[in-house]
GUMIVEX-419409 format. One record per residue (C-alpha): residue number from 1; residue in three letters; x, z negated, y negated. Coordinates in nm, 2 decimals. Layout:
N
NODE;NUM;ala;X;Z;Y
...
end
This chain:
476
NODE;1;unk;7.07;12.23;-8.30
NODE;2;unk;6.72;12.32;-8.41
NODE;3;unk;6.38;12.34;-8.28
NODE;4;unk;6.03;12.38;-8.37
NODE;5;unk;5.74;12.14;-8.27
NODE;6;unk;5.38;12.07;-8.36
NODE;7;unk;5.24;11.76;-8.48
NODE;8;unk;4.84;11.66;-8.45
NODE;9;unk;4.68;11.53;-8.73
NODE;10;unk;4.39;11.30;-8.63
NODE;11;unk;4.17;11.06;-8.82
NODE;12;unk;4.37;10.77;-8.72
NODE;13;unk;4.70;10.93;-8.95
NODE;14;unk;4.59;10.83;-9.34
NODE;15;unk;4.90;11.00;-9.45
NODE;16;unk;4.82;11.33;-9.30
NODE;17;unk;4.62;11.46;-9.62
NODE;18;unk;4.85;11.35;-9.85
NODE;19;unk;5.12;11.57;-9.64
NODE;20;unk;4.95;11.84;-9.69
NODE;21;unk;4.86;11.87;-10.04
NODE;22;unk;5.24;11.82;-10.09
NODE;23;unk;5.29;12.10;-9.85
NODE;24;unk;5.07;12.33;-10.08
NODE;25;unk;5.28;12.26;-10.38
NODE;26;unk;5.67;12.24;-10.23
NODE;27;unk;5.87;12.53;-10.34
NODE;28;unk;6.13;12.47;-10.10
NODE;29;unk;6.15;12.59;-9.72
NODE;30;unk;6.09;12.21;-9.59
NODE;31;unk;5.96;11.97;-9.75
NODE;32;unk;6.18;11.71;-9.88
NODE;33;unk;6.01;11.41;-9.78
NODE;34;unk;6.16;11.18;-9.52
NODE;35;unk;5.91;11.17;-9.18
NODE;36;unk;6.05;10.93;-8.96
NODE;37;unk;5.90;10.92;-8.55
NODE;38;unk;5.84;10.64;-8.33
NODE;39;unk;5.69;10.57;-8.01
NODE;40;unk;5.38;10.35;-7.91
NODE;41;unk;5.30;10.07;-7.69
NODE;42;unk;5.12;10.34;-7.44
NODE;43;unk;5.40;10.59;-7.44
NODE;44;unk;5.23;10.83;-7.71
NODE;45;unk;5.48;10.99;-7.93
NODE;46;unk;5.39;10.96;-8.32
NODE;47;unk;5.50;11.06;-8.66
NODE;48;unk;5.52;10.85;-8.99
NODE;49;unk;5.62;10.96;-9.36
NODE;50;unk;5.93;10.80;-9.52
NODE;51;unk;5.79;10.40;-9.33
NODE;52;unk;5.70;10.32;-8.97
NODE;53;unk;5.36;10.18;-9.08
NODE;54;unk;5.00;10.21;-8.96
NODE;55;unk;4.87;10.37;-9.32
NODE;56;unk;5.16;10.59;-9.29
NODE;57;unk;5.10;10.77;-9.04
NODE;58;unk;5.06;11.20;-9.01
NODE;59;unk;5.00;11.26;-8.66
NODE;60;unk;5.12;11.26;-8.29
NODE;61;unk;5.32;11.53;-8.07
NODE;62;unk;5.12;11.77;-7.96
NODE;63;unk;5.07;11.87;-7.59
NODE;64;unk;5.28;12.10;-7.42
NODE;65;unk;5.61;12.06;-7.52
NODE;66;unk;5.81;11.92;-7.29
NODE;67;unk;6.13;12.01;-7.47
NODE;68;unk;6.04;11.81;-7.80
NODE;69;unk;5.94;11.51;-7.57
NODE;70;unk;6.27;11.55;-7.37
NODE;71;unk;6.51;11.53;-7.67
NODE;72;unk;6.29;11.31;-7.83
NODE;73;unk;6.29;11.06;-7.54
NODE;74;unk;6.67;11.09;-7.55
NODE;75;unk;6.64;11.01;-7.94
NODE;76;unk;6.46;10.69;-7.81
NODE;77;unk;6.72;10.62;-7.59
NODE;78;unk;7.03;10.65;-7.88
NODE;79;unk;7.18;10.99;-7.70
NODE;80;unk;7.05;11.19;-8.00
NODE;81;unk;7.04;11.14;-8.39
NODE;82;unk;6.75;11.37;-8.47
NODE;83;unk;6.58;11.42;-8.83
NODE;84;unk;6.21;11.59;-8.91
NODE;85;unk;6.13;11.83;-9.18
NODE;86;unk;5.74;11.94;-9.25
NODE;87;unk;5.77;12.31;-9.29
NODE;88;unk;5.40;12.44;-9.27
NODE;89;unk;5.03;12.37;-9.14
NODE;90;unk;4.76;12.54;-8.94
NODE;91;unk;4.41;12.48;-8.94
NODE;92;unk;4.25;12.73;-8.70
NODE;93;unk;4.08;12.45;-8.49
NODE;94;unk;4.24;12.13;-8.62
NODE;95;unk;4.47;12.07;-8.86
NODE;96;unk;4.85;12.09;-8.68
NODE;97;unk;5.18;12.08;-8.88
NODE;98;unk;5.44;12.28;-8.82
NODE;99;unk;5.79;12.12;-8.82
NODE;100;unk;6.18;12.14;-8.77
NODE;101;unk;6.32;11.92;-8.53
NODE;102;unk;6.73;11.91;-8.59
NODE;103;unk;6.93;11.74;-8.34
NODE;104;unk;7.25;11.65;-8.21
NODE;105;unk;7.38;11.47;-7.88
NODE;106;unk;7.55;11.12;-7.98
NODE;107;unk;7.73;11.05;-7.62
NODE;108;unk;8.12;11.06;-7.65
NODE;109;unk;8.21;11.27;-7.40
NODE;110;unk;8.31;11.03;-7.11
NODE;111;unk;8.66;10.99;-6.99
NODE;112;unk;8.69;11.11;-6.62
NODE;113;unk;8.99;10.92;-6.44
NODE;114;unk;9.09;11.05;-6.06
NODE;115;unk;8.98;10.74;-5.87
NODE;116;unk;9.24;10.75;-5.71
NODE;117;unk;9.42;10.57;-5.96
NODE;118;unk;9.19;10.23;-5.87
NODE;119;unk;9.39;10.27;-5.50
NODE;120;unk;9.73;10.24;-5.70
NODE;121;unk;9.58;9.94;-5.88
NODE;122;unk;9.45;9.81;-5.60
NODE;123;unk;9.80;9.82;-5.39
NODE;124;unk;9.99;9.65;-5.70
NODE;125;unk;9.70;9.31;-5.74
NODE;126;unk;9.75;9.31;-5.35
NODE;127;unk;10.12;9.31;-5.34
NODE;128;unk;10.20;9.05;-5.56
NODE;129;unk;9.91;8.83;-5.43
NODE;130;unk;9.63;8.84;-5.70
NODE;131;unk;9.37;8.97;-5.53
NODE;132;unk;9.28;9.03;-5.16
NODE;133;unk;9.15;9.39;-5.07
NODE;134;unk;8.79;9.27;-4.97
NODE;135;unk;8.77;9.07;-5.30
NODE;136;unk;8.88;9.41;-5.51
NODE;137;unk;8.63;9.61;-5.31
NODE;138;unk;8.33;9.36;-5.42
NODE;139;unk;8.41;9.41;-5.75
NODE;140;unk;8.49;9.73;-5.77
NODE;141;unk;8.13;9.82;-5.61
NODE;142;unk;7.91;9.56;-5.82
NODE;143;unk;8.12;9.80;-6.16
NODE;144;unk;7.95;10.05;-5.97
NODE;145;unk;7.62;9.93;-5.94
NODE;146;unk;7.64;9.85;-6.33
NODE;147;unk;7.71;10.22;-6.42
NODE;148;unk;8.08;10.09;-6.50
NODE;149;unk;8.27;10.44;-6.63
NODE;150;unk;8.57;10.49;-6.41
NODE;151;unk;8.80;10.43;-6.73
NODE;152;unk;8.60;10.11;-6.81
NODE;153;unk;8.66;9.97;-6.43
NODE;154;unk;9.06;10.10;-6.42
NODE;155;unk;9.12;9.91;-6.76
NODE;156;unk;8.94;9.58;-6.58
NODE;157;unk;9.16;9.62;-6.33
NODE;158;unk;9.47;9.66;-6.55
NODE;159;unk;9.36;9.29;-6.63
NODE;160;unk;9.36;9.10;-6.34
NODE;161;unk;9.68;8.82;-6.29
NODE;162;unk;9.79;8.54;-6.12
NODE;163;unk;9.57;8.19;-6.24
NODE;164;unk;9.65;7.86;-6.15
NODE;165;unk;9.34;7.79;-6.05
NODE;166;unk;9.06;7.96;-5.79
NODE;167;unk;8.85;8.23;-5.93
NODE;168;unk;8.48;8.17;-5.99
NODE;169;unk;8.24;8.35;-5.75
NODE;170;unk;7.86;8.28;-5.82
NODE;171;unk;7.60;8.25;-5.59
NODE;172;unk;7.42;8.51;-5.67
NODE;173;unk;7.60;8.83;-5.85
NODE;174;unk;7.42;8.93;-6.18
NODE;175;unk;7.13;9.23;-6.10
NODE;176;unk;7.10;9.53;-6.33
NODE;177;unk;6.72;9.49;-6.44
NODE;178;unk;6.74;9.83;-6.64
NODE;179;unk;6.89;10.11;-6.43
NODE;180;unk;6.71;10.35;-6.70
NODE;181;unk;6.94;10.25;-6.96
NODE;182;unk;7.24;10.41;-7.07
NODE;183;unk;7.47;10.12;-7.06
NODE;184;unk;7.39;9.87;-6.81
NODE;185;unk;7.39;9.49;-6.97
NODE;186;unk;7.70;9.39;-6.74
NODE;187;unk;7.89;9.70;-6.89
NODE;188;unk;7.83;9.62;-7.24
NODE;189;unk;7.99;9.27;-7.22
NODE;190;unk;8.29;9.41;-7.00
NODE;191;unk;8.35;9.68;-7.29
NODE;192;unk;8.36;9.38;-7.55
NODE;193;unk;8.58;9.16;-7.30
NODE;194;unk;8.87;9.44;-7.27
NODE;195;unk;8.86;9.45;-7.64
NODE;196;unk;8.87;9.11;-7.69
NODE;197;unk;8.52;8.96;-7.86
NODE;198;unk;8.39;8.67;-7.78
NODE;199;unk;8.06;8.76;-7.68
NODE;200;unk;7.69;8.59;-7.68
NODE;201;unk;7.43;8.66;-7.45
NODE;202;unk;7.13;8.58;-7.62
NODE;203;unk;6.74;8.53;-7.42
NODE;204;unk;6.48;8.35;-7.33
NODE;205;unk;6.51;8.08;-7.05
NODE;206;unk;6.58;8.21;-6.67
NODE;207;unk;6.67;8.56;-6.76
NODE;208;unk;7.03;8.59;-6.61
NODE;209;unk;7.24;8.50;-6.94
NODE;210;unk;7.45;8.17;-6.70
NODE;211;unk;7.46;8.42;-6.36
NODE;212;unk;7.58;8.71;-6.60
NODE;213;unk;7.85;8.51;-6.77
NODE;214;unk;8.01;8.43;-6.39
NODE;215;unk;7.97;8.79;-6.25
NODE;216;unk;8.21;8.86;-6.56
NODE;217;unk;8.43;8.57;-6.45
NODE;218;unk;8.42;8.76;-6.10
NODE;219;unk;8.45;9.14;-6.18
NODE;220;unk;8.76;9.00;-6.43
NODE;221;unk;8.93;8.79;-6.14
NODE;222;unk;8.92;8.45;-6.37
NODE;223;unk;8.86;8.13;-6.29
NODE;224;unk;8.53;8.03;-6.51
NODE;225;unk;8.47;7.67;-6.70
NODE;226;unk;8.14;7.58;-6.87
NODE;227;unk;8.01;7.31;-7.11
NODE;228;unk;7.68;7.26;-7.25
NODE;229;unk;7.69;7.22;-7.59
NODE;230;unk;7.49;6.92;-7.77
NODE;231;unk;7.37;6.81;-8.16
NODE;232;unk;7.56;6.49;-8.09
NODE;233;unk;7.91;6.67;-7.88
NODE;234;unk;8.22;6.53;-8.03
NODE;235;unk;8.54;6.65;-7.99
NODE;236;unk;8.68;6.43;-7.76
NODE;237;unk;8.37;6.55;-7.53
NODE;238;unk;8.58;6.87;-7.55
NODE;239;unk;8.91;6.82;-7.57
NODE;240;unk;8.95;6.53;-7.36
NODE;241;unk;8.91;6.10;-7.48
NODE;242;unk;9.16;5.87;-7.50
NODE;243;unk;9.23;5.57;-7.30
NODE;244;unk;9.44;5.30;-7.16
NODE;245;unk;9.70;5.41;-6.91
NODE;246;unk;9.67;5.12;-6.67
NODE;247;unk;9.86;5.25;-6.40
NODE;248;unk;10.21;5.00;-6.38
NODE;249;unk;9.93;4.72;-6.31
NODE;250;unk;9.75;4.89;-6.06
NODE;251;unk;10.05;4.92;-5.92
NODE;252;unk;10.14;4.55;-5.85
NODE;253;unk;10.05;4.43;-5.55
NODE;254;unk;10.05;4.01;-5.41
NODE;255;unk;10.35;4.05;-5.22
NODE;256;unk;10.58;4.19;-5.48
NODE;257;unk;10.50;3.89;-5.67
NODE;258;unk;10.58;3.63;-5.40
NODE;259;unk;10.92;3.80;-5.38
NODE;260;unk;10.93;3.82;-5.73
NODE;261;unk;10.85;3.43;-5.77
NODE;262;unk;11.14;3.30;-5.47
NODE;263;unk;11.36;3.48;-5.71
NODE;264;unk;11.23;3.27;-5.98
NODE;265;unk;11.25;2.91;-5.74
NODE;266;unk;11.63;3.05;-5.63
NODE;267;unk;11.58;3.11;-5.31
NODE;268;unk;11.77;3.32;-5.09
NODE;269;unk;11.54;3.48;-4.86
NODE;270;unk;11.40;3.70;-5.14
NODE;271;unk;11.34;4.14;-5.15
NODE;272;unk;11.51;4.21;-5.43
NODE;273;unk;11.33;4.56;-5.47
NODE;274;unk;11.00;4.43;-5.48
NODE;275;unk;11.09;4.15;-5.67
NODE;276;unk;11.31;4.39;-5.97
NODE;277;unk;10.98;4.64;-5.97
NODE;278;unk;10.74;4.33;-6.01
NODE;279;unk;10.95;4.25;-6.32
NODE;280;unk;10.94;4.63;-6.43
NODE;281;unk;10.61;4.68;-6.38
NODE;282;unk;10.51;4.35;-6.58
NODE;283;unk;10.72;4.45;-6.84
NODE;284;unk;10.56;4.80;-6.85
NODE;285;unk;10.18;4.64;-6.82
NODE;286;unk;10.25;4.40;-7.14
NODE;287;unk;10.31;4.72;-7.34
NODE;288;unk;9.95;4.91;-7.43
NODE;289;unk;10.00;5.28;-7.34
NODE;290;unk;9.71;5.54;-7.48
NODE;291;unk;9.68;5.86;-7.28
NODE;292;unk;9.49;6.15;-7.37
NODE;293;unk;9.25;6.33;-7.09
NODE;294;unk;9.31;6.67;-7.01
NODE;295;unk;8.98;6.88;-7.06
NODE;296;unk;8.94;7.22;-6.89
NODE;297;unk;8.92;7.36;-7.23
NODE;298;unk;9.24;7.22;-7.35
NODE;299;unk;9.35;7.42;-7.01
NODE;300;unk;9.17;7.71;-7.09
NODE;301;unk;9.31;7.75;-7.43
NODE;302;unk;9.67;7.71;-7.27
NODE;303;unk;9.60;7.95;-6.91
NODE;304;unk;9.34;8.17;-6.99
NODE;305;unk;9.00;8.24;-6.80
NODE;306;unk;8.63;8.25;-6.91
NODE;307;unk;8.53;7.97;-7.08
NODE;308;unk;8.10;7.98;-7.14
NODE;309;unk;7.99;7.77;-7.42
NODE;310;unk;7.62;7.70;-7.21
NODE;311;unk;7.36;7.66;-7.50
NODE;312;unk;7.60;7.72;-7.78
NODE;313;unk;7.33;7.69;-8.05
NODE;314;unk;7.25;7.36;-7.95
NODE;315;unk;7.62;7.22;-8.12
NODE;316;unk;7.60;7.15;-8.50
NODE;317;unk;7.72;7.39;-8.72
NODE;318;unk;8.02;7.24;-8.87
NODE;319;unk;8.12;7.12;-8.51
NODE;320;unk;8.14;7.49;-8.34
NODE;321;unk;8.27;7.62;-8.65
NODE;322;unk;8.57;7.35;-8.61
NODE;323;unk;8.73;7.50;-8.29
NODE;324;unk;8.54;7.87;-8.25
NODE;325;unk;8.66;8.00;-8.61
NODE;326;unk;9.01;7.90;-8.55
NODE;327;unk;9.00;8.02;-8.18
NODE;328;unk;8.87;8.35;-8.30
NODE;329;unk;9.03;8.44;-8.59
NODE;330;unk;9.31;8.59;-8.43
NODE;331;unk;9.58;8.33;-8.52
NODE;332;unk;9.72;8.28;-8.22
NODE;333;unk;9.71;7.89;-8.18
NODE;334;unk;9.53;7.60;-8.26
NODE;335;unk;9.67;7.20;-8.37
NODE;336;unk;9.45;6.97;-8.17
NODE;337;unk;9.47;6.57;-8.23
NODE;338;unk;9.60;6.40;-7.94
NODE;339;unk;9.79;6.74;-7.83
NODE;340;unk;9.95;6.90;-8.12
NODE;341;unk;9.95;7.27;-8.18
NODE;342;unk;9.84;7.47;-7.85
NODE;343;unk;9.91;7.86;-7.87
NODE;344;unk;9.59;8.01;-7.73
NODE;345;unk;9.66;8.24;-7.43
NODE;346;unk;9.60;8.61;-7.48
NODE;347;unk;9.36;8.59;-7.14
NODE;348;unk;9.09;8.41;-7.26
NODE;349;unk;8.74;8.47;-7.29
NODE;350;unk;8.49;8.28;-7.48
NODE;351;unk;8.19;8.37;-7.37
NODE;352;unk;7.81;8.18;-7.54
NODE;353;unk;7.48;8.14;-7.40
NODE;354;unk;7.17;8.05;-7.60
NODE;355;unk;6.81;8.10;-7.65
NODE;356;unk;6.69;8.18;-7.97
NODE;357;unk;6.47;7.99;-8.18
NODE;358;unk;6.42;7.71;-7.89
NODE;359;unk;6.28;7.27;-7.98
NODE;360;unk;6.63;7.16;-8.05
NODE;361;unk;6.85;7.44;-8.18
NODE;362;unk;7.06;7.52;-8.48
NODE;363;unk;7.14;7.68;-8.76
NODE;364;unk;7.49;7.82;-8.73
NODE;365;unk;7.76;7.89;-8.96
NODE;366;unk;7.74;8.25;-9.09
NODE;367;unk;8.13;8.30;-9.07
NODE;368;unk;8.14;8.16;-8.70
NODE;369;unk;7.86;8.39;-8.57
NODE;370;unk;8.00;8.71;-8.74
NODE;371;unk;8.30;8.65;-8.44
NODE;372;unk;8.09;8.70;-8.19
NODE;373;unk;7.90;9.07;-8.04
NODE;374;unk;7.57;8.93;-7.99
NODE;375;unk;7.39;9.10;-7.66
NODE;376;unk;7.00;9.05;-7.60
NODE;377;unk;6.84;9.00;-7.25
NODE;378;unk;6.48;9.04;-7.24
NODE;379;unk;6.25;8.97;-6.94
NODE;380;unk;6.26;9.25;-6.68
NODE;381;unk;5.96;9.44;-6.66
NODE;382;unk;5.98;9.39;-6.21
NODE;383;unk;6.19;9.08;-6.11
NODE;384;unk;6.17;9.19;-5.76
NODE;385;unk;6.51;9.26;-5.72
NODE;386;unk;6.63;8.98;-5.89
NODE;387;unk;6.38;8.72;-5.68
NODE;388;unk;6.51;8.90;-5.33
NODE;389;unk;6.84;8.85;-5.42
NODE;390;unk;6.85;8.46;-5.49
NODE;391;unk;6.59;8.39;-5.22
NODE;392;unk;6.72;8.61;-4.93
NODE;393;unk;6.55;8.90;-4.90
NODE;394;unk;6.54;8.85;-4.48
NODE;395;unk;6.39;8.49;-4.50
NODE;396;unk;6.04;8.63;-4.62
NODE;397;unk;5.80;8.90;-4.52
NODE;398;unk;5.79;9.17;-4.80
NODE;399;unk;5.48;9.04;-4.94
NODE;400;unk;5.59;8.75;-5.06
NODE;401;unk;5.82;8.90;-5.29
NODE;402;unk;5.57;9.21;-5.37
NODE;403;unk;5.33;8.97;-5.48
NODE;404;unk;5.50;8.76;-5.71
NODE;405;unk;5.64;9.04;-5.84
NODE;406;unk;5.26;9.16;-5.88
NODE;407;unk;5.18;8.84;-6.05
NODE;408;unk;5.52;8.83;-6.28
NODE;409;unk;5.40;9.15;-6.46
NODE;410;unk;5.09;9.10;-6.52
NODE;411;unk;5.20;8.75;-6.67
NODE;412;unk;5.44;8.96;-6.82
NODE;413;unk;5.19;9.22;-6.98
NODE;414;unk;4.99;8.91;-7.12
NODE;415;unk;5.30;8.79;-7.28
NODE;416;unk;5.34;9.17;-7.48
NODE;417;unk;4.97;9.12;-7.57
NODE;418;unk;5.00;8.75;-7.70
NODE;419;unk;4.70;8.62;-7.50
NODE;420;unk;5.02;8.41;-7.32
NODE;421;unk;5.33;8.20;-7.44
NODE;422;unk;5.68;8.33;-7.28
NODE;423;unk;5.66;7.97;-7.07
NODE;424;unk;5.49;8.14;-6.78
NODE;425;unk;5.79;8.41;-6.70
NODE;426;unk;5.93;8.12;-6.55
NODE;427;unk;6.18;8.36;-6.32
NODE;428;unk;6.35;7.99;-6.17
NODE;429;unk;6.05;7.88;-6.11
NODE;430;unk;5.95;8.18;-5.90
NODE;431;unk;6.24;8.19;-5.71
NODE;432;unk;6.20;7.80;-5.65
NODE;433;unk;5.84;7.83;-5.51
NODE;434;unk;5.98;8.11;-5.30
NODE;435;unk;6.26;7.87;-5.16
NODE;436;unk;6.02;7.63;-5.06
NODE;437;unk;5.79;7.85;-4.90
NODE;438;unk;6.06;7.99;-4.72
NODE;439;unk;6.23;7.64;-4.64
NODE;440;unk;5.95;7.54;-4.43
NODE;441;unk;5.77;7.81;-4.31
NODE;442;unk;5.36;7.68;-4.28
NODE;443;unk;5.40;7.35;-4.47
NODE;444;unk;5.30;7.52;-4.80
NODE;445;unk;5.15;7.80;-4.96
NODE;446;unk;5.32;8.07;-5.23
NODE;447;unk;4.99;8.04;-5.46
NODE;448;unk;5.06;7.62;-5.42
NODE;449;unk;5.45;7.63;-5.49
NODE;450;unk;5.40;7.83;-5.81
NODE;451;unk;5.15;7.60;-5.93
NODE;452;unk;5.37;7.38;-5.89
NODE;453;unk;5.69;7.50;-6.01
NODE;454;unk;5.55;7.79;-6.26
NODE;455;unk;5.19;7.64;-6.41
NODE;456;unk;5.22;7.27;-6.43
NODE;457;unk;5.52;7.32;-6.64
NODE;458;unk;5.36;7.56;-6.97
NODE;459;unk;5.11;7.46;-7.16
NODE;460;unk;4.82;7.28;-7.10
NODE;461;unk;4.57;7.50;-7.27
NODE;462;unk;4.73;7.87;-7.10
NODE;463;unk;4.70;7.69;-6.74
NODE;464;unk;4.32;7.74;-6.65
NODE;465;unk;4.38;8.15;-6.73
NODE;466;unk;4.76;8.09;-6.56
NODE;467;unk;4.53;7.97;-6.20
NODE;468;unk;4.28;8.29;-6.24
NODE;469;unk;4.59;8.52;-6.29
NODE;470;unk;4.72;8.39;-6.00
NODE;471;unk;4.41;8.43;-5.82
NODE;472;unk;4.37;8.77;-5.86
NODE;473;unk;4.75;8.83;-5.76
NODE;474;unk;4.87;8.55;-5.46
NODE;475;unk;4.65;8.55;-5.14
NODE;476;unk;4.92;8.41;-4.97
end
């Protein structure tokens, strides 16, 4: 599809001359130079020859056209692919070029499903004992509240099975903190789950990576198992160590050997049980007898669940590469010292956590992180949802939460501007001073617990702006 639209030169565009001498001597309809378009920090729509680059600019969308913004807002938003051609300019009162605009929608039609199918689901899980009815319900509506498709939620159900163990439900269920998105966050990892990546949820601290990882556990009707990963891990801090099995002499008690020793003297009056299982259980002892631990990865990698790797890029290199490559290469098994070859169960999930570019992290193995889809979470631009949720949104008046959501963005705003390190969108911290304000009710002030729990822990240098910040924000 095609439309035209107008772009405003202004003094600010360097590249707008140039443009238009080229425009005077083209001899085709368009002009065949590549104008890419981009959109500013304040919302402004604007318009850059062949690089997205201050001296490159040509101008900015003109006003009054709703339908160029529209589809170019939906460009923004990966639902169109859209390309720009300079066709002509005007310069009655200011210099405005004419230009095509061809576009295309990029959304794959969506798969509708009768719902009904999710009540056949539903009646199979409950019959054979997998899943109560309220449980199914919960998870079916939190898919919901993500913006799960139906096909994406019947295929999650199509999942679920019996585990030996109980399934992980965390305290607080993951919150979607971009409903203006076309995918919700929860939905992309789901989609890579059914396919079967191992996925990384990559962010900065307190941002929902952990509670997201255990909604997935939830939603999927697996038991969940997490480790945090280390420079110095070994493997027997993952598989399991080795030790002594000292159970026969544990086993011996005093009376078995006095039995045990009128056998020896020949008297009569002797227990011959005790006495024969003293004499078994000595034998046994003498003999050193080296077990190996079972880890709850070792039963991971034999019954299936989630498994989250917390801080993954805290391992060495060669020491994640050791297990992950292997686990994820699609071989099927994996030989493990102390256990032998272990075929890795269809069901499970590997799922990592890290923040990038944190004191302590490192450099992985190229091969190991090309197994993994790699999803971002940013800081929400309004935490208030989030804060209501963990807290209790009845323990607190409304202000509470409106103001530290108040004080979150303008932090937050300060952080896009670089007058402020990330440290301060401390989003535990927040909830923490909440909790205590809330625990106690009079004891303590909001504006005192986030000194405490938000300030005193970032930099010394940001704090004296942090305390006016929260001056203008927290009365409370």
């Amino acid at each position: 599809m095609k439309t035209v639209i107008n772009i405003q030169k202004a003094a600010t565009y360097p590249k707008a001359g140039t443009m238009m001498q080229l425009i005077d001597t083209k001899t085709e309809t368009r002009l065949p130079v590549k104008i890419l378009v981009a959109k500013n920090k304040t919302g402004k729509i604007e318009f850059f020859a062949e690089e997205v680059s201050k001296e490159n600019g040509i101008g900015f969308l003109a006003r009054g056209q709703e339908e160029a913004a529209g589809i170019l807002e939906d460009y923004f938003a990966h639902k169109m692919t859209c390309e720009v051609y300079l066709v002509s300019y005007e310069t009655s009162r200011q210099v405005t070029f004419i230009a095509e605009l061809d576009y295309e929608s990029c959304e794959s039609k969506q798969i509708q499903v009768d719902t009904s199918v999710f009540d056949e689901i539903c009646k199979n899980i409950i019959a054979q004992g997998i899943a109560t009815r309220e449980e199914l319900e919960r998870n079916i509506q939190v898919m919901k509240n993500h913006r799960f498709p139906d096909e994406l939620i019947r295929q999650v159900l199509l999942k679920y099975r019996k585990y030996d163990r109980p399934v992980r439900v965390p305290k607080t269920i993951y919150i979607d903190p971009d409903k203006e998105s076309q995918t919700s966050l929860l939905a992309l990892c789901a989609i890579n789950i059914v396919i079967g990546a191992p996925l990384i949820l990559e962010g900065d601290k307190s941002v929902g990576k952990n509670v997201c990882a255990e909604t997935l556990a939830m939603i999927f009707h697996m038991p969940f198992d997490m480790t945090t990963m280390t420079r110095s891990m070994t493997a027997d801090d993952l598989y399991g160590i080795k030790s002594t099995d000292n159970t026969a002499s544990e086993k011996m008690t005093v009376s078995m050997a006095e039995e045990y020793l009128k056998l020896q003297r020949g008297q009569d009056d002797f227990d011959m049980t005790q006495a024969s299982e003293f004499e078994y259980l000595k034998a046994k002892s003498a003999a050193v007898s080296i077990v190996q631990e079972h880890s709850s990865f070792v039963h991971w990698l034999q019954h299936g669940g989630v498994y989250c790797l917390n801080e993954m890029n805290m391992a060495e290199a060669n020491f994640l590469a050791s297990f992950v490559n292997q686990i994820t290469d699609g071989s099927g098994f994996i030989d493990i010292q102390g256990y032998g070859r272990i075929n890795i169960n269809p069901d499970c999930v590997l799922i990592g956590t890290q923040n990038a570019n944190y004191t302590g992290t490192c450099e992985q193995n190229d091969a190991t992180m090309s197994r993994f889809a790699c999803i971002s979470f940013d800081y929400p631009n309004s935490i208030c949802p989030m804060i209501e949720s963990v807290v209790g949104k009845e323990r607190l008046a409304p202000q509470y939460f409106d103001q530290v959501d108040d004080y979150y963005a303008l932090l937050h705003q300060s952080v896009q501007h670089g007058t402020l390190e990330n440290s301060c969108l401390n989003i535990r911290g927040f909830c923490r001073a909440l909790h205590a304000v809330a625990q106690i009710p009079g004891a303590s002030t909001l504006k005192r617990q986030i000194q405490l729990h938000v300030i005193n822990t970032c930099p010394q240098d940001e704090r004296n702006m942090l305390e006016q910040l929260l001056n203008q924000k927290i009365t409370l």
